[in-house]
C-alpha positions as CSV (number, residue, x, y, z in Angstrom):
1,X,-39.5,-46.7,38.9
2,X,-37.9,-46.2,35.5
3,X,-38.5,-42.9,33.5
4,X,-40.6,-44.6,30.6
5,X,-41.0,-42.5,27.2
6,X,-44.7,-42.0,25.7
7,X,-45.8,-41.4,22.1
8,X,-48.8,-39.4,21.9
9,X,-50.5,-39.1,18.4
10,X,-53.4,-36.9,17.7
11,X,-54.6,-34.5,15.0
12,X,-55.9,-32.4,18.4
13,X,-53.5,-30.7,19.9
14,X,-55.2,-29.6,23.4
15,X,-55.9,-33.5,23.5
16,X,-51.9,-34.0,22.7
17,X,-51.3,-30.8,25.3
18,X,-53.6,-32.7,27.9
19,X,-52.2,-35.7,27.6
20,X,-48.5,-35.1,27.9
21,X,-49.0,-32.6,30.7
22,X,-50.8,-35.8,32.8
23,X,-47.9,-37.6,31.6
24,X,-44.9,-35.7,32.3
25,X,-46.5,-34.7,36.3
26,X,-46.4,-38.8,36.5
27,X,-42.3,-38.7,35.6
28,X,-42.3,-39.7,32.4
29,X,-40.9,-38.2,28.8
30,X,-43.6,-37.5,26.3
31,X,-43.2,-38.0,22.4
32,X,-46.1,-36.4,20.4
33,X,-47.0,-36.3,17.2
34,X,-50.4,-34.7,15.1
35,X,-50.9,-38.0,12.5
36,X,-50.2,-41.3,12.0
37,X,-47.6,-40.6,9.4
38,X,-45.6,-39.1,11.6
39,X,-46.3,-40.5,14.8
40,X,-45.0,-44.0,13.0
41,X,-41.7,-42.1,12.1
42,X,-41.5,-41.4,15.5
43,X,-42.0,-44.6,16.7
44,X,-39.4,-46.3,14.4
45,X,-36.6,-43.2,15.3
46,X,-37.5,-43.1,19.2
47,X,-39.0,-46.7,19.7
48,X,-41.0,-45.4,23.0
49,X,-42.2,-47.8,25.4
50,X,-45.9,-47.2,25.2
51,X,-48.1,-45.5,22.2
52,X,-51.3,-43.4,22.8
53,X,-53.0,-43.0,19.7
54,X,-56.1,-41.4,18.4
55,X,-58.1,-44.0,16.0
56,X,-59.6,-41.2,13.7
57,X,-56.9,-38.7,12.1
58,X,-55.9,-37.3,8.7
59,X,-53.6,-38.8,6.4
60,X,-53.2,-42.2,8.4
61,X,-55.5,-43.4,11.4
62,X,-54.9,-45.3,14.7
63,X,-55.9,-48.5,12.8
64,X,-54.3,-48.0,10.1
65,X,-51.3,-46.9,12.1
């Protein structure tokens, strides 16, 4: 299997910390980011095959996102 890179974006960090530690035992390369804003600036700079995103976080939210 491929090593696959995933964005996580939360305004919590031990959810961030939780997630990417469950990510990186399964092989893959973790991406985070604490809001929207910069989880989209992320995206566009590291284009990651699969986003995990929090819906409710300051300055821009999941739906928004």
């Amino acid at each position: 299997m491929d090593k696959q890179s995933i964005l996580i974006i939360d305004d919590d960090e031990a959810k961030r910390e939780v997630l990417a530690e469950y990510v990186m035992v399964l092989g893959h390369d973790v991406i985070e980011a604490e809001n929207g804003l910069l989880g989209l600036a992320e995206a566009r700079l590291r284009g990651p095959d699969l986003i995990l995103l929090d819906l409710t976080m300051p300055q821009m939210n999941g739906m928004e996102f």
